[in-house]
N, C-alpha and C positions, 0 to 999 in steps of 0.2 A: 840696463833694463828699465831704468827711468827717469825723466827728465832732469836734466841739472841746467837751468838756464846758462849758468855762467860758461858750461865746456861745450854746451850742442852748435854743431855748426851747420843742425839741415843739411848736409849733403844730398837728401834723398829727394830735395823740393829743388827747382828752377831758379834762376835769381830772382825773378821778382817775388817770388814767394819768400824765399830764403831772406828777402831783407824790409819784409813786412814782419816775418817772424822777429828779426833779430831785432828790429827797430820799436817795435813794441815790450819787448824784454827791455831794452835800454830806457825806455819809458818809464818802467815801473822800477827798475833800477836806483836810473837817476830822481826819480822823486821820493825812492826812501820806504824802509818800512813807519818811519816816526811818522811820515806825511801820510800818509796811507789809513797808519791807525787815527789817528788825531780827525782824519777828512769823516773816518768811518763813525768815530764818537760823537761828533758834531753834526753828520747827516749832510754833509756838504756836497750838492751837485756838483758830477766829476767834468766842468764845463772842461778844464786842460783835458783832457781824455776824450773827449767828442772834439775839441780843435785838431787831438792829434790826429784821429782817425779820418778826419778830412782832409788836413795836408797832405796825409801820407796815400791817400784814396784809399783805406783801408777795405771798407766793405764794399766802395765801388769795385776792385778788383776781386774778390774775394764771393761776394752777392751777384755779379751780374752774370745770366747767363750766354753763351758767345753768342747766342742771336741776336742779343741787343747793345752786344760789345763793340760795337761801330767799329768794327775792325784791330780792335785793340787786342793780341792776342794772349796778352797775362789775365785775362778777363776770364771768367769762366766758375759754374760753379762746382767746385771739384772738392768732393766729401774728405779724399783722408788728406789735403791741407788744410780742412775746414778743421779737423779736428784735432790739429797742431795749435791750430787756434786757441780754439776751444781749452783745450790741453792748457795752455800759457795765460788765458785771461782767467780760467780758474785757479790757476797757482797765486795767481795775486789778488786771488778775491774774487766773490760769487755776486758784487752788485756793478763790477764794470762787464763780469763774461755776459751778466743780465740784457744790457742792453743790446749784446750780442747777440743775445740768445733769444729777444722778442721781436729784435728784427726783424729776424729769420722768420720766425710765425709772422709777423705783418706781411711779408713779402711774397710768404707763400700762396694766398690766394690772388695775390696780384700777378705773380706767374703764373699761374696753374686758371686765370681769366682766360675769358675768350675776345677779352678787350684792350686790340693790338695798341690803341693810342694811349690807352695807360701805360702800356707795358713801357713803352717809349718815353713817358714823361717820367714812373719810374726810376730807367734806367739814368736820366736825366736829375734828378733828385738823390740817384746815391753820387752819382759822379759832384755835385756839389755836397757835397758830406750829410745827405740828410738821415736823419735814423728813422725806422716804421716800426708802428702797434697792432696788434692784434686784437680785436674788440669781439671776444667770442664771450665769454662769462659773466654772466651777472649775478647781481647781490644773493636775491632771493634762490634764485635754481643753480647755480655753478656754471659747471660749464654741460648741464642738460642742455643739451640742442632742441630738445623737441619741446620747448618751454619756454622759449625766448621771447620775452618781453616788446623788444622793440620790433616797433611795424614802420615798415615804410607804407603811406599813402601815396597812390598813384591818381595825378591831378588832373590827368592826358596832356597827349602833346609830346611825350619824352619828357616830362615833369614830373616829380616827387618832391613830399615830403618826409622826413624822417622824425620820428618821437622815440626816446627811449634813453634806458641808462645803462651802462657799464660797467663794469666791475672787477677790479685785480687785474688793470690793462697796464703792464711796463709801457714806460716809456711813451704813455699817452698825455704829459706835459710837452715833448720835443717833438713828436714826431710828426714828421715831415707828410705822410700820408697814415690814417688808421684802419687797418680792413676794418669793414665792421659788418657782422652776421647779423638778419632781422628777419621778421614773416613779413608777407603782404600781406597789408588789411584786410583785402576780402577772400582772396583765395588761398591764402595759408600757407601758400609757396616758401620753401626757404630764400633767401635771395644774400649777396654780396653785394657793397659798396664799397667806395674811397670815400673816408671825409677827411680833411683839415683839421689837426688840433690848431690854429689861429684863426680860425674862421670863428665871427662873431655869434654863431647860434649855437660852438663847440663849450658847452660850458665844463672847465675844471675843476671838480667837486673838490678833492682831497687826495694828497697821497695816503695811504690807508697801512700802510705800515708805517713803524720808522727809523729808516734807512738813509743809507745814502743814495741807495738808487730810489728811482721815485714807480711806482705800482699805482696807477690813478684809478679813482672812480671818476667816470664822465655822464655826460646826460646830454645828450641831442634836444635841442628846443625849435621842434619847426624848421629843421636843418633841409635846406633845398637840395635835391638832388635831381642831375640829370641820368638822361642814359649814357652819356659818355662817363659816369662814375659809377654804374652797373657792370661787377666784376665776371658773374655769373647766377644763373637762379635754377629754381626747381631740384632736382633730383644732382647737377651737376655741382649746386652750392656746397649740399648735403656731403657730396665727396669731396668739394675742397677742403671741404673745414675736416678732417678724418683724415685725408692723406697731408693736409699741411702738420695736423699734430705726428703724425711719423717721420716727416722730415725733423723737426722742430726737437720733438721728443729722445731722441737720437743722441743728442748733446749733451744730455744730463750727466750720462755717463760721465764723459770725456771732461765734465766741469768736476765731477767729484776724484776722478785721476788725480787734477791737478789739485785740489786742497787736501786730497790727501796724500801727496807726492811733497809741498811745503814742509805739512806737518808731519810729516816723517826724518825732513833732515831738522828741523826743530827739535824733536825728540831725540834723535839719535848723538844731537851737537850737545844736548842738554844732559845726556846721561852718561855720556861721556867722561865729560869731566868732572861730576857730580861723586863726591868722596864721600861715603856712610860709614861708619862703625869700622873702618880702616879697609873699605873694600868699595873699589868705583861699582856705580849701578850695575853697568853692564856686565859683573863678572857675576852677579846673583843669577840663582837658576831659571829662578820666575820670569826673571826680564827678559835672558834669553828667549823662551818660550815666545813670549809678549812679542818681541821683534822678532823672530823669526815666523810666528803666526802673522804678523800685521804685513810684512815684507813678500812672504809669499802671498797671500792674498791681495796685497796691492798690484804684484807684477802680475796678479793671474787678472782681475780686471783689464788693464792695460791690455794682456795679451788677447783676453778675447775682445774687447773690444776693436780691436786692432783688425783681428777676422771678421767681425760681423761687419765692418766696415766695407771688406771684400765681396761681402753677399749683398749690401746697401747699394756698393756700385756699377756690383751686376745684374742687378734684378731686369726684369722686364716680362710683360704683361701673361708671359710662359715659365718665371719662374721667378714664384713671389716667396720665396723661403727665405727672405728679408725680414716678411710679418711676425715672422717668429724672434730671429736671430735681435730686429731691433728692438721691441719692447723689453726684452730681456737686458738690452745696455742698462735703456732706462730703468728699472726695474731692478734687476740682480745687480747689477754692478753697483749703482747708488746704492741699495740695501747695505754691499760691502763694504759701500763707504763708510759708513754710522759704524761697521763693524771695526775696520780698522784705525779709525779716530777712537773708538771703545778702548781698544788696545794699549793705542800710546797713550792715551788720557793716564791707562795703570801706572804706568812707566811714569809718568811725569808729576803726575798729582796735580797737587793745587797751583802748579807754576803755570797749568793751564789756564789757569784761570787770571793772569796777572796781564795788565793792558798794554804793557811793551810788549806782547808775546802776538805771532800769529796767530799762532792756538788758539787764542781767545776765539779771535774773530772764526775760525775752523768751526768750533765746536757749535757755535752755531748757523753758518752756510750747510754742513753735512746734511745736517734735519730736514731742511727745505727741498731737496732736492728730490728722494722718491715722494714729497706730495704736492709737487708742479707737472701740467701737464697729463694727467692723469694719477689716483692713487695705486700703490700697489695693488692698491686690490684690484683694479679696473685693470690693469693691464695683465694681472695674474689670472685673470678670467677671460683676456683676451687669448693668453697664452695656452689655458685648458684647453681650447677647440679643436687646438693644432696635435695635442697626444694621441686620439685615436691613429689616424694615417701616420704618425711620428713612430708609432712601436710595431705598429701594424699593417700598414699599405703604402711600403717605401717604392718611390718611383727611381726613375734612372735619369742622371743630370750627369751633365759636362763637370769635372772638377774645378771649382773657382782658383784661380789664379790669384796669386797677391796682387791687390789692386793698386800699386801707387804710380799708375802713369798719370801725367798731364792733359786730363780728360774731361771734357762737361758731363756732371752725369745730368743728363738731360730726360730721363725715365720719370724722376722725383717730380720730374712739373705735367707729368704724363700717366699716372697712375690707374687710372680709371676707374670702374666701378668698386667700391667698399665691400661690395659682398661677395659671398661664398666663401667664407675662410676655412669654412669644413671641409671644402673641395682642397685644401694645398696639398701637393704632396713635398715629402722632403728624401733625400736621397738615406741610404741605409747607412746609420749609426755605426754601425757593428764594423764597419771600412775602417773609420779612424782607429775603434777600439780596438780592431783586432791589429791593428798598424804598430801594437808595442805589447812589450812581453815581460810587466815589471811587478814585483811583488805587491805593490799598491793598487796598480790601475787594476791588476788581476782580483784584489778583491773585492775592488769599485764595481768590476763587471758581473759580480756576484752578484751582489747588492740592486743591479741592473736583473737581473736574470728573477729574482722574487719579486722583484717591484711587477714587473713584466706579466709571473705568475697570478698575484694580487689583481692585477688591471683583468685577468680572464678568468678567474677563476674565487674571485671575490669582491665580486663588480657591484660598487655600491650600489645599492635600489632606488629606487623612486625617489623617497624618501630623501635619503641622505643624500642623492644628485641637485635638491633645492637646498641643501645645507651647503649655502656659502664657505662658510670657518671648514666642515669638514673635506671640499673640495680644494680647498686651498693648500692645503696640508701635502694633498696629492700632487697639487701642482708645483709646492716645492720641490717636491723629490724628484718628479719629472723635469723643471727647472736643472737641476744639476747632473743630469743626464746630459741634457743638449749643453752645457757647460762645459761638462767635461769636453765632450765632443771638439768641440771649434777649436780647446785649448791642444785637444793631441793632432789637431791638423794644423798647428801653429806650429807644433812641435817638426814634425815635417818639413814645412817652410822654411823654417827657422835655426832648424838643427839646436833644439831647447835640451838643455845637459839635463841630463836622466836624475841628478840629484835634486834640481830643478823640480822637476815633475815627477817625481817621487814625493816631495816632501807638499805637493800642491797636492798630488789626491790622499795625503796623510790627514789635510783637512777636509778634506770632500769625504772622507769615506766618515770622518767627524760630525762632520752635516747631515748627509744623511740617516747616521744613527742616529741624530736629534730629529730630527725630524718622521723619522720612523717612530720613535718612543711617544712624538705627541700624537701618531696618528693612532699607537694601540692605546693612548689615554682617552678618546675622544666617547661622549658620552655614548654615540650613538653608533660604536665599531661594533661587529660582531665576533662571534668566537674566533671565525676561519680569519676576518680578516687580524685580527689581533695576535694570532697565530703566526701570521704573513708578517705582520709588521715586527716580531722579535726577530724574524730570521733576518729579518733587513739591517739589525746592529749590528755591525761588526768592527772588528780593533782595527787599527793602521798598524803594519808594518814595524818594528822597534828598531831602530838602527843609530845607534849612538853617533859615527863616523858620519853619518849622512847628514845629521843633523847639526854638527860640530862643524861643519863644510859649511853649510847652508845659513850657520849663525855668522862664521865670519866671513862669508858674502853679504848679509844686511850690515855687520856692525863696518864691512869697509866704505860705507857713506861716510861716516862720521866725517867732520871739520871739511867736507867736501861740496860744503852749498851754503852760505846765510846771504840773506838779502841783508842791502847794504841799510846803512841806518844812519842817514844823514840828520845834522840838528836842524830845524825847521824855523 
């Protein structure tokens, strides 16, 4: 159910895939957790780790998509070996998945251009190992789009100049090409560029954290720009920058799998053998709990992320129920990451804290992650738009198939317009739900069934619909609805043991009574809905044998994964 570098042999990937995976594992292998942590105290540019990634043509293979793969057919860019990726560069740490990870956002408005000659030096530029930045955010406004700073001046002629600064740009010391987002001076256009970070008017302010990966602030000084470095403008920029953060955004997930997939066999290796008061950790009740909570919850990420994947690589311009499924990776799944690092931190204590350990480094990559690329909250307001039509005007859709063929998804550089998210519809919940007949999920659907009532029949007013905190609250619970969901259609696919997913909605139905309890606390509930939100608590299932199963399926990791630890 989850990754162990040292036994996976990719079966499900091609060879060329198959031995970019493995080759990258042997990477981080052979240089050691002692190199690793030592490079990560010191802040040391991962320059071996960008050679590797060029010899091996890592994200030339991996980033290009086959139209500009000059025939090369392991070329292509195809989501669920992206996210094997993704999966493995987060296992060894969240500042190499980084420069994975803002590639990708560089890249994206340079695909998703309408300007074929970039796309071609582009693809020209990964194939010599080059890495790209994304220049969306700056200092003063974030990543506010409608407040950007930088203007490009239009000189005539197909001439520009660019002014302006930058902010929280990965990997805008190396990178090879920077999109960078700006208005035009007189007409307020959004617009996209390519510039140079070694070009003489790229000035490198600072890395602004500190890291070992490097997060730049930059400043354009009268940076010359033609039209051959105009990526796209007006209305169509406006949508690159929006759907390149859905591709981009996508990953967080898939980075928090793998730190918390490390730090689980750390914990589980460490408590192991850890002797107290004449009794090993793991035979305490508490810890049980602790790892059996952390273990389900890690493999229920994994799994749904695993399906929204399915939905990421089917979308197209007639069925966008992607919008939903992915901010949710980002979003919930990271959430659960902090959640399940929460867990084994109990478990482990202050050995977490000690600088041989991963953990260290875990405990704080987990944090970063729901607030990159959007905050929760941004995306948790993305995700309210979609409950109306989600409970209430379910359309009819082909069933997605498990997606792991050898495919470009070529949709993601194809997205089109940003609006209408109120228009989606998504097929009917109640298909997966009504697909199993289990003590848990039965009073999950319960739980669904008030929720449901509450949405029509104690529909917040006016009032409380501009109260952010208290729409939030609702969006949690609707959140773990469409959760549920994708995970009992994994269950399908997958043929997931029932003790499995039993013991996964034991926590769901956990959540949602929490989250029910803050929503009848909230200053501004009313009687009925307060009323609504008690009936929404309810207990999980007691089942001692299920749970006794379920412990020693987590406690069977033990001694089953350490990263090697060579002296340095």
């Amino acid at each position: 159910m989850l990754l162990n570098p040292k036994t996976e042999k990719f079966d499900h990937l091609d060879a060329k895939s198959r031995e970019i995976m493995s080759k990258t594992i042997d990477f981080f292998e052979s240089r050691g957790k002692q190199q690793l942590k030592h490079d990560s105290h010191e802040r040391i540019w991962y320059d071996d780790f960008i050679n590797f990634l060029k010899d091996n043509e890592v994200f030339a293979t991996l980033l290009t998509p086959s139209e500009f793969a000059d025939g090369n057919p392991d070329k292509r860019w195809d989501t669920h070996r992206n996210c094997d990726f993704n999966e493995i560069t987060g296992f060894y740490g969240l500042s190499h998945w980084y420069t994975w990870q803002v590639t990708i956002l560089g890249l994206g408005p340079l695909w998703m251009g309408n300007n074929e000659e970039i796309k071609k030096k582009t693809a020209k530029l990964l194939q010599e190992g080059g890495i790209f930045a994304f220049g969306l955010s700056e200092r003063t406004h974030g990543a506010d789009l409608y407040s950007s700073d930088m203007i490009l001046t239009d000189l005539g002629n197909g001439k520009y100049v660019a002014d302006g600064g930058k902010y929280y740009i990965g990997n805008g010391n190396k990178a090879a090409l920077v999109s960078t987002f700006a208005k035009d001076s007189e007409t307020g256009d959004y617009v996209w560029f390519a510039v140079e970070s070694d070009h003489e008017n790229y000035e490198l302010v600072k890395n602004v954290v500190n890291w070992d990966g490097y997060v730049a602030e930059y400043a354009l000084n009268s940076y010359p720009i033609t039209d051959a470095d105009i990526l796209t403008q007006g209305r169509e920029a406006w949508d690159s920058a929006l759907n390149t953060v859905n591709v981009g955004k996508f990953n967080l997930g898939w980075a928090s799998i793998g730190i918390c997939t490390h730090s689980y066999y750390e914990a589980i290796n460490h408590a192991a053998q850890r002797n107290l008061f004449g009794k090993f950790v793991t035979d305490f009740t508490h810890i049980k709990q602790l790892f059996v909570d952390a273990y389900t919850r890690l493999v229920t990420m994994r799994i749904f992320a695993q399906r929204a994947t399915d939905y990421q690589r089917s979308a197209s311009s007639e069925d966008r129920r992607y919008l939903l499924y992915n901010p949710m990776v980002k979003m919930k799944v990271t959430t659960q990451g902090e959640e399940v690092i929460n867990l084994l931190w109990d478990v482990i204590a202050a050995r977490g804290f000690e600088k041989d350990m991963y953990f260290e480094l875990a405990v704080k990559d987990i944090r970063a992650l729901p607030k990159l690329e959007g905050t929760v909250h941004v995306n948790m307001a993305l995700i309210i738009k979609f409950m109306p039509n989600y409970f209430f005007n379910p359309g009819e859709f082909p069933v997605i198939p498990k997606r792991d063929d050898p495919a470009d998804d070529e949709f993601l550089f194809n997205q089109g317009p940003t609006k209408g998210l109120g228009k989606i519809q998504f097929h009917d919940y109640n298909i997966a739900y009504n697909s199993v007949d289990l003590p848990n999920t039965n009073i999950f659907k319960e739980q669904i069934e008030v929720l449901k009532d509450f949405l029509m029949n104690a529909t917040p007013d006016a009032e409380q619909a501009k109260n952010i905190d208290f729409l939030l609250t609702i969006g949690e619970l609707f959140t773990l609805v469409a959760y549920g969901q994708l995970i009992l259609e994994k269950r399908t696919i997958d043929n997931l043991k029932d003790d499995l997913v039993e013991q996964i909605f034991d926590f769901m139905i956990r959540d949602f009574s929490k989250f029910a309890l803050q929503l009848f606390s909230k200053t501004d509930s009313t009687e009925k809905q307060m009323e609504l939100a008690m009936k929404m608590i309810k207990k999980p299932v007691v089942d001692h044998d299920r749970f006794n199963r379920m412990c020693e399926e987590a406690y069977a990791l033990r001694d089953t994964y350490a990263m090697s630890d060579k002296d340095i």
